[in-house]
VOGU-3710 file (C-alpha; in Angstrom, 3 decimals, decimal comma):
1> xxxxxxxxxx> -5,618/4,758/-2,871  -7,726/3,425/-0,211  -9,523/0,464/-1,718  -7,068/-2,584/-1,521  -7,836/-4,835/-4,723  -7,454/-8,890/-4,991  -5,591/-8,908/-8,584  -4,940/-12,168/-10,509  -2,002/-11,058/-12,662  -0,960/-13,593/-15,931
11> xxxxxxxxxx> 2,219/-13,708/-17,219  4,066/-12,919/-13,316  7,303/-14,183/-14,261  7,729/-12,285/-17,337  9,335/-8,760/-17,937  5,670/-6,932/-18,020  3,625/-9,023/-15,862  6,026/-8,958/-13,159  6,399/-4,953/-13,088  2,720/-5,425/-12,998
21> xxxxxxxxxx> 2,852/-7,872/-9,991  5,092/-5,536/-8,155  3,519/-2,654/-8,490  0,841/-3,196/-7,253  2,237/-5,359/-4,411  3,935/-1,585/-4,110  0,741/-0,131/-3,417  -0,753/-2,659/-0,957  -3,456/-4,908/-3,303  -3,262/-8,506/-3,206
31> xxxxxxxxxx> -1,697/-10,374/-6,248  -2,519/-13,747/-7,072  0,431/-14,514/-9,602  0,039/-16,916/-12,304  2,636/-18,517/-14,019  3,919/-22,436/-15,767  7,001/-21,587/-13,948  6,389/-21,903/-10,195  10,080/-22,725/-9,275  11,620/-20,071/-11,058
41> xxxxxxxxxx> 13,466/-17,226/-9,525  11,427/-14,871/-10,939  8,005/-16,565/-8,976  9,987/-17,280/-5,913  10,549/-13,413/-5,927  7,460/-12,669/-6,356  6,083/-14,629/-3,639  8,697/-13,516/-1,326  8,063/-9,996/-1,965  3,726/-11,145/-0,964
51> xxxxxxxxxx> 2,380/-12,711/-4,073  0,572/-15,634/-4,344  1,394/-17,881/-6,644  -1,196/-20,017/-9,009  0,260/-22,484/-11,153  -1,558/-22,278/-14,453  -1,768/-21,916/-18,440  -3,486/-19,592/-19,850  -3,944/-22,188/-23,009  -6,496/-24,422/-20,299
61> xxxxxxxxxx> -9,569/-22,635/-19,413  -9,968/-24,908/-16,185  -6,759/-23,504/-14,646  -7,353/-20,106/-15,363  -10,991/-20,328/-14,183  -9,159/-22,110/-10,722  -6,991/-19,100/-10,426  -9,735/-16,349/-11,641  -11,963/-17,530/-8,998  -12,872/-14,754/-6,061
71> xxxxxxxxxx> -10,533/-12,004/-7,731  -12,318/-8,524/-8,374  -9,733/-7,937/-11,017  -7,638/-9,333/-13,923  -4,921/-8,463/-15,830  -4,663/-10,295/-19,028  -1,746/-10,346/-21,325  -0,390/-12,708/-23,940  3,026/-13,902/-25,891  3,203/-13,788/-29,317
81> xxxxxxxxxx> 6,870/-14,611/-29,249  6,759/-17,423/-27,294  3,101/-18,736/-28,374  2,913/-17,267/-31,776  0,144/-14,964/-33,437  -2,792/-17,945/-33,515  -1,972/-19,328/-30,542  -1,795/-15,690/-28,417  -5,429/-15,002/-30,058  -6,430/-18,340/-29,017
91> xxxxxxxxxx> -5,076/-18,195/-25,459  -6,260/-14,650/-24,541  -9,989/-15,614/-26,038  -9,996/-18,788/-23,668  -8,494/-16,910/-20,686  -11,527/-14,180/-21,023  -13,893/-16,394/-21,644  -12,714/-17,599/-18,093  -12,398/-14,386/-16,317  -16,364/-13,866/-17,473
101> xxxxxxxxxx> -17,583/-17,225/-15,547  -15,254/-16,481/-12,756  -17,098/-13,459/-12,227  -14,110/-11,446/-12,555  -15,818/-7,649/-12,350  -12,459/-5,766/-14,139  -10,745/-7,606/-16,751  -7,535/-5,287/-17,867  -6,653/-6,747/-21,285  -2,455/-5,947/-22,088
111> xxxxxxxxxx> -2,804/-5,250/-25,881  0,106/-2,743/-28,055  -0,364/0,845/-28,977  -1,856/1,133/-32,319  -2,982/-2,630/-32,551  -7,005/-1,065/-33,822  -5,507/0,639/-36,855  -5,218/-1,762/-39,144  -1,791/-2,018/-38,863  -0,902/-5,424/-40,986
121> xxxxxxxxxx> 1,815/-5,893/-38,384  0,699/-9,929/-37,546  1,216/-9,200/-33,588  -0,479/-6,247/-33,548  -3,330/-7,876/-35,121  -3,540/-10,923/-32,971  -3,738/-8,945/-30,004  -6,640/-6,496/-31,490  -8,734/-10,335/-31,853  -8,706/-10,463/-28,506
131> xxxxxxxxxx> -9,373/-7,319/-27,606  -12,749/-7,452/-29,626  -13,098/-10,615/-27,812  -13,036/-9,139/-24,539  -15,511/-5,776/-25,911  -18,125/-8,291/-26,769  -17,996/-10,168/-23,769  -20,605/-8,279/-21,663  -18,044/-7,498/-18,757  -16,381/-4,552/-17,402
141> xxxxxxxxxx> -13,141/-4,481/-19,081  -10,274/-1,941/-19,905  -7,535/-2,180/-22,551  -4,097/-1,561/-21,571  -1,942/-0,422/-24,460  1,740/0,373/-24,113  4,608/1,269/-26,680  8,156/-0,574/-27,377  9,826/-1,127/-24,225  13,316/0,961/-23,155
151> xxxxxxxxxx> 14,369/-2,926/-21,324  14,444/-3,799/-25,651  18,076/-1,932/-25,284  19,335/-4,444/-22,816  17,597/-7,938/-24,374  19,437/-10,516/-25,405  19,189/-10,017/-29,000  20,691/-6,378/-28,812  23,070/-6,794/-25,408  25,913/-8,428/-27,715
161> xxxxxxxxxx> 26,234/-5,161/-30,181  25,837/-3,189/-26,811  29,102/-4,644/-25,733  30,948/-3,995/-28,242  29,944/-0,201/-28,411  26,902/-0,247/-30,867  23,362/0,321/-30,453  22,367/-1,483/-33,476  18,558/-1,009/-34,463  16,745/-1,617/-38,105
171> xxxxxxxxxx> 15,580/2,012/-38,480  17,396/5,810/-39,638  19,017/6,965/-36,799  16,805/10,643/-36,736  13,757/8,557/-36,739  12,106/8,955/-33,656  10,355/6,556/-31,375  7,936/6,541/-28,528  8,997/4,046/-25,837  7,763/3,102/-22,427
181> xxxxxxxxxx> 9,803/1,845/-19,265  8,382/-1,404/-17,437  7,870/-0,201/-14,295  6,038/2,521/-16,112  3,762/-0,177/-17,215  3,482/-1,296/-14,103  2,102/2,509/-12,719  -0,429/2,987/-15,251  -1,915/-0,520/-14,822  -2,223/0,440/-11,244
191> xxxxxxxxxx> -3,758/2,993/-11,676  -6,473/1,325/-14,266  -7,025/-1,349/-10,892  -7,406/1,615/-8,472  -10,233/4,141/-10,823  -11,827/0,654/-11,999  -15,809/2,183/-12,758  -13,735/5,541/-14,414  -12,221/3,564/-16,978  -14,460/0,679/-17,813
201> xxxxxxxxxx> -15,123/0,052/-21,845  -11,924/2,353/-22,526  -8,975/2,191/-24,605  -5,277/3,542/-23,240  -2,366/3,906/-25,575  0,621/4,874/-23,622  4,312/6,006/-23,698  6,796/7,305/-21,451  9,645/9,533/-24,190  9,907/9,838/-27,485
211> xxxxxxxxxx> 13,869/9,946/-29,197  15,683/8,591/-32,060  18,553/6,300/-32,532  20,874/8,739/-32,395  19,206/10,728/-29,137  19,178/7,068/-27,215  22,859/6,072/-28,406  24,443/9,658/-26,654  21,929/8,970/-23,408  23,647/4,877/-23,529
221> xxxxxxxxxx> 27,410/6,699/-24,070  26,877/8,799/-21,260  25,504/6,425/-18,668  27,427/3,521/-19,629  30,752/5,398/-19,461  31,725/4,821/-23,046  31,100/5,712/-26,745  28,081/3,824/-27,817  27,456/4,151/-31,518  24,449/4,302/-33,246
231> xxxxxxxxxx> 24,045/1,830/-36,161  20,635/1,112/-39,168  20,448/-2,592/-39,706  19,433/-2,909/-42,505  15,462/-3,908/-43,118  16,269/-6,718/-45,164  18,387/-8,930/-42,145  15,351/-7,799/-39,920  13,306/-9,743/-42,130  15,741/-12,867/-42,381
241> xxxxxxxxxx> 14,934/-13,066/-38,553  11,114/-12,555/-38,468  8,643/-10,957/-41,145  6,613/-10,130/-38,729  8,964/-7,998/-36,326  10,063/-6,917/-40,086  6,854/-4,963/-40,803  7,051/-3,431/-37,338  9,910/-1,951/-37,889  9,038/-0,710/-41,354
251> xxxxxxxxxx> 5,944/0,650/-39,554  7,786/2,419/-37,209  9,278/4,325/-39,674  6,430/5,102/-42,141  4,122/5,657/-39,178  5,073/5,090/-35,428  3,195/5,434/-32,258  1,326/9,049/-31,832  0,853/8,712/-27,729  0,196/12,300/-26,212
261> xxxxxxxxxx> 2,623/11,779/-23,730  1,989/14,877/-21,491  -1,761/14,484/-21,545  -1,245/11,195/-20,645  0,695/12,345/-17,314  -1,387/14,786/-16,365  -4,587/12,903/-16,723  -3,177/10,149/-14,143  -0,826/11,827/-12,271  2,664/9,491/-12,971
271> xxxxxxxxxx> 5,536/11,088/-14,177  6,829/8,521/-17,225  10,241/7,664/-16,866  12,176/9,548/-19,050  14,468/7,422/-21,177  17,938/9,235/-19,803  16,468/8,353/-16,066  15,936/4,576/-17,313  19,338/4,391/-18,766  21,060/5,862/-15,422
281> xxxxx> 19,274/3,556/-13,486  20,525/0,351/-14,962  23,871/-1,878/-13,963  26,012/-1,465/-16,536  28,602/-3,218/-15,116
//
């Protein structure tokens, strides 16, 4: 890499943006970070470690134009969790739309694996919106398109089962699933900033392993230092939490992600972490 970048990076002091943010503060380009939360520990990290930070919402076009303005890149990403479905369609449209009068020349769009097959799965869908949005804008662009996250183990929502000895997850425990680390995420986004012309108007789904519930539950046992147990929730209390993560899940196990893993590797030169690596790497304690 010899070109040093000036990256505006959305969504800093969350779990992806923030691998983003780092890793490419790793690799010497210049990160303008922006974030609601400027006096949070994750932005105060960030800007300690040689991020700028830019105090925006991606909701207000003015702020994001503010923070788009002289960057050569972008990488765009939105919340469906935290925003909801409508609102993460309307966000990431306005936030383009910005990025295009900025005169942003790469704008790296943070979508899902899968989201352009017609999935039904309602954040899948809102994120395909915007990435037609972006196609039709008349800008360089790239879509970045990763798989479930391994950090999902050690959320809040499944830490509690964790601690009691159960990896608890709403699908059979022989299905298998394709899953990507976050610094992972952070590496291939890199490397879309860095070959920029090589991978304008193109599409990247991309995972790091592939293992069932079973396969991850012996990996937990053996790093953790305990007997982690596998255990299907069923679909049903899934749904009493969220239809939408619901028809994920029954996705998952009708279809699931189809990354070429290898291919993948080879074609950009970063070794995924594997999911045994992830889990040895992690503070059990």
């Amino acid at each position: 890499m010899s070109t040093k970048r000036s990256v505006l990076v959305t969504g800093a002091t969350g779990h992806q943006g923030g691998a983003v943010a780092r890793a490419l503060l790793s690799r010497g380009h210049r990160v303008k970070a922006l974030t609601r939360k400027p006096d949070s520990n994750a932005a105060r990290q960030l800007m300690s470690a040689g991020a700028d930070l830019v105090t925006g919402d991606l909701g207000e076009a003015a702020s994001v134009l503010k923070a788009a303005s002289g960057v050569g890149t972008m990488f765009l990403m939105g919340n469906s969790y935290e925003a909801g479905t409508e609102e993460e369609t309307r966000q990431g449209i306005i936030a383009a739309e910005a990025a295009k009068t900025a005169g942003v020349g790469h704008l790296i769009y943070s979508s899902v694996a899968d989201a352009n097959k017609k999935t039904g799965i309602p954040h899948f869908e809102s994120k395909y919106l915007v990435e037609k949005h972006v196609a039709g804008l008349g800008i360089p662009y790239t879509i970045s398109a990763p798989v479930a996250f391994m950090e999902n183990i050690v959320a809040p929502w499944s830490i509690g089962a964790l601690r009691q000895g159960t990896y608890a997850f709403a699908m059979p425990p022989k299905r298998v699933l394709q899953l990507v680390a976050l610094a992972d995420i952070g590496a291939f986004v890199s490397a879309l900033v860095e070959r920029r012309e090589r991978v304008f108007g193109k599409r990247f789904d991309f995972a790091g392993d592939e293992l069932s519930g079973e396969e991850q539950a012996k990996i937990l046992s053996h790093a953790i230092g305990r007997p982690i147990n596998y255990q299907e929730i069923p679909i049903a209390a899934a749904r009493r939490q969220s239809e939408d993560v619901a028809l994920m899940l029954e996705w998952f196990d009708r279809v699931g992600y189809g990354v070429d893993i290898a291919a993948l590797a080879a074609g950009y030169g970063i070794q995924p972490l594997r999911f045994r690596d992830w889990a040895a790497r992690q503070n059990w304690a």
